[in-house]
C-alpha positions as CSV (number, residue, x, y, z in Angstrom):
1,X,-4.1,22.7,-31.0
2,X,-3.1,18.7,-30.7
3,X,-7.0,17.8,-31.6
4,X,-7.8,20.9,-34.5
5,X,-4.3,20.3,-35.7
6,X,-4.4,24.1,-35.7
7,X,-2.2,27.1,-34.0
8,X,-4.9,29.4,-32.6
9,X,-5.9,27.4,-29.9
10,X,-5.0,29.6,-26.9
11,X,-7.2,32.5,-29.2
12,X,-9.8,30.9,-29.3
13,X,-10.5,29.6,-25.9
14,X,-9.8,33.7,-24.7
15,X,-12.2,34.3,-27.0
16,X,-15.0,32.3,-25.8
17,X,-13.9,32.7,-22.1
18,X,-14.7,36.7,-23.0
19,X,-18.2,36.4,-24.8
20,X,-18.9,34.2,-21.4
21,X,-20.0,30.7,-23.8
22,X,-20.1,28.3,-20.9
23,X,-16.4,27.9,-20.2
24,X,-15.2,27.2,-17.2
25,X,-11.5,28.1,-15.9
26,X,-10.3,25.6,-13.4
27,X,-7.3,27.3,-12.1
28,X,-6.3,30.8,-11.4
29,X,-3.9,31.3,-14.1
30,X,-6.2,30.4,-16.5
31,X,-4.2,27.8,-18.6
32,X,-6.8,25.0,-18.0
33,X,-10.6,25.0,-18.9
34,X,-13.5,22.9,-19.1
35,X,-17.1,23.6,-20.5
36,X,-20.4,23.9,-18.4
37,X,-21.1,20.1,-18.3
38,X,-24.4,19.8,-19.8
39,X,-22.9,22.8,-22.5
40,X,-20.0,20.3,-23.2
41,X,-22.7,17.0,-23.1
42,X,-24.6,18.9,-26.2
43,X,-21.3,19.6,-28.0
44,X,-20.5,16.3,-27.8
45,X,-24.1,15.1,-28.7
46,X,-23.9,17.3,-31.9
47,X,-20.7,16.2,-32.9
48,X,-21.3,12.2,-32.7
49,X,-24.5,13.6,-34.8
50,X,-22.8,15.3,-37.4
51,X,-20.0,13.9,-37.6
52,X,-20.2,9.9,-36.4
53,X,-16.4,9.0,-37.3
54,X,-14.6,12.8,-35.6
55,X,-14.8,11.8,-32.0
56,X,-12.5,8.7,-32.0
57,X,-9.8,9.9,-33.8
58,X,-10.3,13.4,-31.4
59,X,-10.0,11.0,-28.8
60,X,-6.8,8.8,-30.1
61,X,-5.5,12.1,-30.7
62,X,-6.2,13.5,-26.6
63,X,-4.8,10.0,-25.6
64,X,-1.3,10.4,-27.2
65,X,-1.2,14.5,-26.1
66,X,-2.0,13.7,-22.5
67,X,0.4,10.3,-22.5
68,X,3.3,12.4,-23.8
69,X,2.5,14.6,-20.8
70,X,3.0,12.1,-18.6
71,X,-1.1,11.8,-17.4
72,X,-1.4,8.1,-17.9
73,X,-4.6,8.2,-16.1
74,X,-6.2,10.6,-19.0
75,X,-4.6,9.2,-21.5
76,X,-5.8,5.7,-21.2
77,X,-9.6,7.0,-20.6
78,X,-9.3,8.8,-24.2
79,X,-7.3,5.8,-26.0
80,X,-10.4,3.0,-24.6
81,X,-13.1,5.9,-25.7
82,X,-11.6,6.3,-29.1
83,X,-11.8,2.5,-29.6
84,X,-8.3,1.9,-30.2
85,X,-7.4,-1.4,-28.6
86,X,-3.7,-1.8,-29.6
87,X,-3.3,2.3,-28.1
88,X,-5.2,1.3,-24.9
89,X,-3.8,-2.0,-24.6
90,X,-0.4,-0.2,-24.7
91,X,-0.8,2.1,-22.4
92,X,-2.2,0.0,-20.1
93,X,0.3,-2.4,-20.3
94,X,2.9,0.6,-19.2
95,X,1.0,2.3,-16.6
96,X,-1.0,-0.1,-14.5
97,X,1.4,-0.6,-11.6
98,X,1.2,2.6,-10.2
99,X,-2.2,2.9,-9.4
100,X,-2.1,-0.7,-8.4
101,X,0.5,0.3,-5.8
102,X,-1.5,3.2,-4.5
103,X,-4.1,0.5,-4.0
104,X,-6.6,1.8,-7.1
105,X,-7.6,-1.8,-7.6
106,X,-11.2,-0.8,-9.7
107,X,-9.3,1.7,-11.7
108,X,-6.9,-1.0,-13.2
109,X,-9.9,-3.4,-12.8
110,X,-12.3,-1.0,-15.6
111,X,-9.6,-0.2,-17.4
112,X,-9.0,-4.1,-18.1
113,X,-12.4,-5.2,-18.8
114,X,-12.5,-2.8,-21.8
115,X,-10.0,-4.9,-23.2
116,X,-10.5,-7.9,-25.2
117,X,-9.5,-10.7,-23.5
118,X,-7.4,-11.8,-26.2
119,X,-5.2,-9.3,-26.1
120,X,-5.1,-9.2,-22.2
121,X,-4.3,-12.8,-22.6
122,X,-1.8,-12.0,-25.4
123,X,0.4,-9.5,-23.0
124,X,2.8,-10.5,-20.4
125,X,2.3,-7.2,-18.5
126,X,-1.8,-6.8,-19.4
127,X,-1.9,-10.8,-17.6
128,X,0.0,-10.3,-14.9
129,X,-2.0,-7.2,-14.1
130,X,-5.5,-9.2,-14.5
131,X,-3.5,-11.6,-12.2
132,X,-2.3,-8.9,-9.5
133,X,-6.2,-7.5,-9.0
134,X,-7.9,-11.1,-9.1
135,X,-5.7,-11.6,-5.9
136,X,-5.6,-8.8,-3.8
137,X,-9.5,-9.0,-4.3
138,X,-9.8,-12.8,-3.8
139,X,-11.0,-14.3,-6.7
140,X,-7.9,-17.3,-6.9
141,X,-10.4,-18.9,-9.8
142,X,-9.4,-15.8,-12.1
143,X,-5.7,-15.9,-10.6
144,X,-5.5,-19.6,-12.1
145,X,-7.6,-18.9,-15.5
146,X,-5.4,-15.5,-16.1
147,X,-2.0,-17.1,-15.8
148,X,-3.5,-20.1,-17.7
149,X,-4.4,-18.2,-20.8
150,X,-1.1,-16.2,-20.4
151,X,1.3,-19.2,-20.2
152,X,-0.1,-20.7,-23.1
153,X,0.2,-17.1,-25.4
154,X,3.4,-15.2,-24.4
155,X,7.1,-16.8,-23.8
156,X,8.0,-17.2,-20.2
157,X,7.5,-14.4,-18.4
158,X,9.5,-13.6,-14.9
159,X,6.5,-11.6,-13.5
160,X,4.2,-14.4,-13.7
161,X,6.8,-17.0,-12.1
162,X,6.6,-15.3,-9.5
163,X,2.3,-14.8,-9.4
164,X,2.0,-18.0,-10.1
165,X,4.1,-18.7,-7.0
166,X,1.4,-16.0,-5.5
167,X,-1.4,-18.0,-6.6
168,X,-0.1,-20.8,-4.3
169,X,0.6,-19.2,-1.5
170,X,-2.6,-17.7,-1.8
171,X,-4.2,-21.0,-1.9
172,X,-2.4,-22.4,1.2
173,X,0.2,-24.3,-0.2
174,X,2.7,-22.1,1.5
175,X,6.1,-24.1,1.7
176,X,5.5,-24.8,-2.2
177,X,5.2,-21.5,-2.9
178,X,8.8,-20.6,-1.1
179,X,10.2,-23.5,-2.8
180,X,9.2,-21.6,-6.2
181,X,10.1,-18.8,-5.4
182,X,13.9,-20.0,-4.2
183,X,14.3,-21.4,-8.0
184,X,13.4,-17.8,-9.4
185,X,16.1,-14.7,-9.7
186,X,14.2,-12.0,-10.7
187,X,16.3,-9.5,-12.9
188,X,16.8,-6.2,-10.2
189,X,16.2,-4.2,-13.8
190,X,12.5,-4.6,-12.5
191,X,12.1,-3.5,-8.9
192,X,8.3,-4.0,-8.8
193,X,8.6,-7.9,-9.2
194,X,12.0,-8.0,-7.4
195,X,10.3,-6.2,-4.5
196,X,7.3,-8.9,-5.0
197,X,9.4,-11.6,-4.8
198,X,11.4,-10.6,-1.9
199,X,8.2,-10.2,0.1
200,X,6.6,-13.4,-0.6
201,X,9.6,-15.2,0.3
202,X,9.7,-12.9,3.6
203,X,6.2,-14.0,4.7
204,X,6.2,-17.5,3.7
205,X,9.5,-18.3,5.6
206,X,7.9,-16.1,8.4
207,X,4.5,-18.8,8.2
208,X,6.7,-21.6,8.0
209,X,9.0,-20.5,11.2
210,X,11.8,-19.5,10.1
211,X,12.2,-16.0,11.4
212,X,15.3,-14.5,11.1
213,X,15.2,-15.5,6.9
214,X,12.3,-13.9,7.3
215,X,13.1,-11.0,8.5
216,X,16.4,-10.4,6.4
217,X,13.7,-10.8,3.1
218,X,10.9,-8.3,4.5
219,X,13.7,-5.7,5.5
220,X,15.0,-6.2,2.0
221,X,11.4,-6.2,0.4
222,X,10.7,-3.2,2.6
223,X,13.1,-0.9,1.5
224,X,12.6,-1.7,-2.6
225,X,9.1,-1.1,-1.9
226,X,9.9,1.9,-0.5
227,X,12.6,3.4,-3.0
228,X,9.7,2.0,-6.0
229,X,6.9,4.0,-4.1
230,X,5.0,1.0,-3.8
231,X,3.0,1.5,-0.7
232,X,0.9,-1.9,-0.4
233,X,3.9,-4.3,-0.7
234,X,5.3,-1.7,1.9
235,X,2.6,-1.9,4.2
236,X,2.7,-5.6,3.9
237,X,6.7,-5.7,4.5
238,X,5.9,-3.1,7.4
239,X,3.5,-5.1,8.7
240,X,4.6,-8.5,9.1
241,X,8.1,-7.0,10.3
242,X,5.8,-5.7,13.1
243,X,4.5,-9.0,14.0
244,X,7.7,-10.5,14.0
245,X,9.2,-7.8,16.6
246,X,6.3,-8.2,18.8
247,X,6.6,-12.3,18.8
248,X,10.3,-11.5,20.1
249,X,9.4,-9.0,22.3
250,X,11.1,-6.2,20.7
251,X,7.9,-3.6,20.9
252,X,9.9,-0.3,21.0
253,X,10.9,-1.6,17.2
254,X,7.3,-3.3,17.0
255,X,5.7,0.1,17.7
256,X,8.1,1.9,15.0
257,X,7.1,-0.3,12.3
258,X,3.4,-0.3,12.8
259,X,3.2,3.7,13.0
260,X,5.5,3.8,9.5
261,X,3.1,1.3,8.0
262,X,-0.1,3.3,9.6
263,X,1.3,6.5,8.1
264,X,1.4,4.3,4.5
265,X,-2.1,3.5,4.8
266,X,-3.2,6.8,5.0
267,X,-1.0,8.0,2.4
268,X,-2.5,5.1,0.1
269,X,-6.3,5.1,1.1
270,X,-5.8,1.5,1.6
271,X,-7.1,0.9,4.9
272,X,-9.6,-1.5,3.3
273,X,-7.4,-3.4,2.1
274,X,-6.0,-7.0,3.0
275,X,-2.5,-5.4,3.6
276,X,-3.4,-3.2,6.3
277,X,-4.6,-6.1,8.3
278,X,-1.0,-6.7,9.2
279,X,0.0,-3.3,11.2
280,X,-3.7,-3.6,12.4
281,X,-3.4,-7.3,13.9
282,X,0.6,-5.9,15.1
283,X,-1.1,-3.0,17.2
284,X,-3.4,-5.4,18.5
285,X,-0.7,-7.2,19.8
286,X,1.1,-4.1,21.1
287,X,-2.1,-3.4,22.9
């Protein structure tokens, strides 16, 4: 009904189910469908054929049905296929983080690169994203060039304060990136970077040897992750909490922390990444 701008949606799809024209029901009540794929592939063929200018504005129209729905996930794939940068760029700008945090890295990685680069660079959130996945995948080159091309485009930003603090740490520079981070107060309106910020300040203090600092911050970054449902700065938190019991030879609490942050990992499909290291290298210890 959203894309015909029609009423007699529902009759129509009964319809064809009936007279058996390649559609597929995908659950047992019957309120979703799909076409046979190669059925729905010649559809599509003959409509781009026919009709050259209906699919994108078939797709804007799927992107802002599914995004009022709440399906971020379908919503931006229809807004980047209709063309639409400003829709895309919008929604990706509100939804990344969430399959960031479940550790979807090449999700919010494609979903990027079919942005300009003008516009990512134009965008507080859109930067700080092309920031977040340089890092967690390594590339400290695109970390710098990212915030570079942000700092000069958009008014300072809290978010990438505290990734460019990231960047530092990242790069070894360890007590400068505390010392950043200490002149930073992240607004607690935004518990993704408050829970960042916590947590970098927790495992650079726990580097530079001050542990019980570190420990109040990775509790403290621990639990926001936890109450924001973001599992990789949890695992992280849990992690490095882990190594810290173990270097005091608390292992009862050690062994607590590792199987929490284990039981995260598997949750996230994140084993291969960099944050599961730390419950890995704590159970190491353990054994």
């Amino acid at each position: 009904d959203a894309l015909t701008g029609q009423a007699d949606g529902a009759r129509l799809i009964g319809e064809i189910y009936r007279a058996n024209l390649f559609l597929v029901p995908l659950d047992d009540e019957h309120r979703w469908f799909r076409y046979h794929h190669l059925f729905g592939d010649l559809l599509r063929h003959e409509l781009a054929r026919t009709a050259p200018d209906r699919p994108a504005v078939l797709h804007r129209r799927a992107a802002r049905w599914f995004a009022d729905r709440g399906d971020a996930a379908e919503a931006i794939g229809h807004a980047i296929a209709s063309g639409d940068e400003t829709l895309s760029g919008r929604l990706v700008a509100a939804h990344w983080r969430q399959p960031f945090n479940a550790g979807q890295l090449e999700t919010v990685r494609m979903w990027l690169d079919a942005l300009p680069a003008e516009l990512v660079a134009s965008d507080a959130s859109l930067s700080a994203a092309r920031a977040w996945v340089a890092l967690d995948t390594g590339r400290l080159e695109e970390v710098g060039a990212a915030l570079d091309a942000a700092e000069t485009s958009v008014p300072p930003d809290t978010q990438l304060m505290v990734l460019r603090a990231l960047e530092m740490y990242k790069a070894g520079d360890v007590g400068g990136a505390a010392a950043r981070l200490r002149e930073i107060s992240p607004s607690t309106d935004d518990p993704f970077i408050a829970t960042v910020h916590r947590l970098v300040q927790g495992i650079s203090w726990m580097w530079l040897g001050d542990t019980d600092r570190a420990r109040e911050l990775l509790v403290e970054a621990a639990r926001r992750a936890e109450d924001d449902g973001n599992r990789l700065a949890y695992i992280y938190a849990e992690g490095c909490r882990a190594l810290l019991a173990v270097n005091r030879g608390d292992l009862a609490l050690a062994d607590s922390l590792v199987a929490d942050a284990e039981s995260a990992v598997g949750q996230t499909l994140s084993d291969s990444h960099f944050v599961a290291m730390f419950p890995a290298l704590a159970r190491a210890r353990l054994g």
